[in-house]
C-alpha positions in Angstrom: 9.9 -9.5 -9.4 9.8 -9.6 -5.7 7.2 -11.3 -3.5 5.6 -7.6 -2.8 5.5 -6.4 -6.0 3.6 -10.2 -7.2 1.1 -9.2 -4.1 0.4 -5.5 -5.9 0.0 -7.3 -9.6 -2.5 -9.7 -8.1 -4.3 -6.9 -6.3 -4.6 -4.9 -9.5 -5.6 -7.9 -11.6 -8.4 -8.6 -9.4 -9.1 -4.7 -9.0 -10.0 -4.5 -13.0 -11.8 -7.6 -12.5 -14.1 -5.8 -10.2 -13.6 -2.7 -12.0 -12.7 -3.3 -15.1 -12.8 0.9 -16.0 -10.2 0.9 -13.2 -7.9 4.0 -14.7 -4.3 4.0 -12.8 -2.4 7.2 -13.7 0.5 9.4 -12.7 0.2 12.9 -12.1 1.3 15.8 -9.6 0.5 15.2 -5.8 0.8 17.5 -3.2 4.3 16.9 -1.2 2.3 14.8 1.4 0.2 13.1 -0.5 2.1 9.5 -2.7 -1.2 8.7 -4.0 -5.3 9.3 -4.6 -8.6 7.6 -5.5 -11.1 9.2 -6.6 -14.2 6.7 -6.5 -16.7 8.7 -8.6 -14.6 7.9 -11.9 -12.4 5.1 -10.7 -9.4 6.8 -11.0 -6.0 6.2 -8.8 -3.5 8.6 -9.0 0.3 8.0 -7.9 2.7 11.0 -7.3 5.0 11.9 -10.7 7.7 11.6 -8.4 7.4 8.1 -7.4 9.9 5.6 -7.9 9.1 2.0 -7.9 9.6 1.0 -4.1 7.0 4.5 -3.6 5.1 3.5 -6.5 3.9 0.1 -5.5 3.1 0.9 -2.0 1.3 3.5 -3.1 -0.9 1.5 -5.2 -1.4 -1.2 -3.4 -2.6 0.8 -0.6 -4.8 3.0 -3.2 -6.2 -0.5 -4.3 -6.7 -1.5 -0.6 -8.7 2.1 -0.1 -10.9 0.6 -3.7 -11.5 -3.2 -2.2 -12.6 -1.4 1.1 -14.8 1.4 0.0 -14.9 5.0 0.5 -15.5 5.5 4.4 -17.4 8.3 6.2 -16.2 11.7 6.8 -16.4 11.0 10.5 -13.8 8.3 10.6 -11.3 9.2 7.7 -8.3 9.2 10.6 -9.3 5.3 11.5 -9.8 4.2 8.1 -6.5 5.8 6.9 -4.8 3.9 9.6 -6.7 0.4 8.7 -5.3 1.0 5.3 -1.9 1.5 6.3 -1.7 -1.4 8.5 -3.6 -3.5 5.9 -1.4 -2.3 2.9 1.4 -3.4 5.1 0.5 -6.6 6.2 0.3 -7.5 2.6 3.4 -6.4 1.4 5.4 -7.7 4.0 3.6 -10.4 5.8 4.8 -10.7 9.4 5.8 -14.4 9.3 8.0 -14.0 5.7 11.1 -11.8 7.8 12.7 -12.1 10.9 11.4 -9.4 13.8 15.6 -8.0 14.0 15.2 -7.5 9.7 15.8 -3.3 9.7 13.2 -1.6 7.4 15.5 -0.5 4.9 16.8 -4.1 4.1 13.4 -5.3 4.1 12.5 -2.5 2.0 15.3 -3.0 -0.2 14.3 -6.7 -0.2 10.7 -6.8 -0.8 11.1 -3.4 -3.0 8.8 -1.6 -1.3 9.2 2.2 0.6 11.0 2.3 3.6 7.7 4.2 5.7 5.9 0.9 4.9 8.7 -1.5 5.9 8.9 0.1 9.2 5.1 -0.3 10.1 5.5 -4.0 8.8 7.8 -4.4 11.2 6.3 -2.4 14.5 3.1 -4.8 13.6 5.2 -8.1 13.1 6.8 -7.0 16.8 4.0 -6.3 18.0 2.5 -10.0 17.3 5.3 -11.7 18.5 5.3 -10.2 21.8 1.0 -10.9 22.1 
């Protein structure tokens, strides 16, 4: 198991712990759409399609979206960001990979998707040079 995929399992485990009718599914997405909560019945929904790598980031960042809360309407755009970066920094925490690591070897690495690598490393650049 690698160190992101421990992060997501502890994540979940303390999800049903708050939740304990916490329902994780699989099911058909739209195309641009890896993953879903719907916070009236609990439910998280990961694309059919998703392989592992996809299917752990997705969660974890659908379980990020559950610890946070459903936001308002007006600011959907800035908490989908927050999430991302978030969902990120815990998969791949800046400090566990050198800054010249390309995303697909830390993807490949961690086992996580390569669109959440990437932003691990812009962020873990991005501190560096602060």
């Amino acid at each position: 198991m690698s160190p992101a995929h421990a992060v997501v399992i502890a994540a979940l485990h303390e999800a049903l712990d708050a939740v304990p009718e916490l329902c994780v599914r699989k099911a058909d997405l739209p195309p641009s759409r890896h993953g879903h909560i719907h916070y009236p019945s609990n439910t998280i929904t990961i694309a059919r399609h998703a392989d592992l790598p996809l299917f752990s980031s997705a969660l974890m960042h659908e379980l990020v979206h559950l610890r946070r809360g459903p936001g308002f309407v007006d600011e959907v755009a800035w908490e989908e960001a927050r999430v991302l970066r978030e969902t990120a920094l815990l998969l791949a925490p800046p400090d566990s990979f050198p800054s010249t690591t390309s995303a697909e070897h830390l993807a490949n690495h961690l086992g996580i998707d390569t669109s959440v690598a990437r932003l691990a490393l812009q962020l873990a650049r991005r501190r560096r040079v602060a």
